[in-house]
C-alpha positions in Angstrom: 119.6 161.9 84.0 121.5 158.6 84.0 123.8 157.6 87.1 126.6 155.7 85.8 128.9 153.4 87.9 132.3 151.6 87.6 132.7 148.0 88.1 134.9 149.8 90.9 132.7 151.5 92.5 130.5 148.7 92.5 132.2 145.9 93.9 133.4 148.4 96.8 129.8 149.0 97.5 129.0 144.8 97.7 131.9 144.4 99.9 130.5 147.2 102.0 127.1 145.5 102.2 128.7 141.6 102.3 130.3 142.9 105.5 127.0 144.5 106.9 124.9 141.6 105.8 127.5 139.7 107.9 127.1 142.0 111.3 123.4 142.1 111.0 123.5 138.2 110.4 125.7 137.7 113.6 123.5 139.8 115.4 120.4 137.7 114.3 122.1 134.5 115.9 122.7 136.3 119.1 119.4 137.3 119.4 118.2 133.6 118.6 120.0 132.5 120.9 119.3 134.5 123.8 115.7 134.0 122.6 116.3 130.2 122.8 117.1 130.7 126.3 114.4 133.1 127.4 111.7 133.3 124.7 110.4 136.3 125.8 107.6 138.3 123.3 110.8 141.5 123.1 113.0 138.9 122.1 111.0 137.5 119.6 110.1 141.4 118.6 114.0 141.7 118.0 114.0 138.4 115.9 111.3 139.5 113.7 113.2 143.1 113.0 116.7 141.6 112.9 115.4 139.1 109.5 113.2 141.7 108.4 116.7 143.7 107.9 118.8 140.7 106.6 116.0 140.0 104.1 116.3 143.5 103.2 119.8 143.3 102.6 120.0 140.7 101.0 117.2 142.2 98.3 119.8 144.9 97.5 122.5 142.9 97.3 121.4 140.1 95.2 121.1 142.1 92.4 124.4 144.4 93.0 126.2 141.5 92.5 124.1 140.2 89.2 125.4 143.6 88.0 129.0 142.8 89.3 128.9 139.5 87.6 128.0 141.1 84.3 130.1 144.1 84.3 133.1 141.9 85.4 132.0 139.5 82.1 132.4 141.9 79.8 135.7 143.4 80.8 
């Protein structure tokens, strides 16, 4: 059974994770920081969760928008 996407389809889905790569990266900095005020072993906890999930994101994105880039090519 083959799933089958539009270019559409998937360059709503990359905006959609863009924009949460984004919040989760914001969130990343605002833990840093308050880290970088109180390095505490929780906050450091958070830090290591918060670019375990950025990393993550990023792993599905990249190659969304390889598949973006090439659908968009042969249009």
């Amino acid at each position: 059974m083959a799933i089958v996407h539009s270019l559409e389809q998937i360059k709503a889905s990359n905006a959609t994770l863009l924009e949460e790569l984004g919040e989760h990266a914001e969130a990343y900095l605002q833990i840093l920081r308050d880290w970088k005020a109180n390095p505490t072993v929780e906050l450091r906890a958070k830090l290591e969760v918060a670019a375990s999930v950025l990393k993550n994101h990023a792993e599905i994105l990249e190659p969304s928008l390889e598949l973006e880039d090439e659908l968009s090519d042969e249009e």
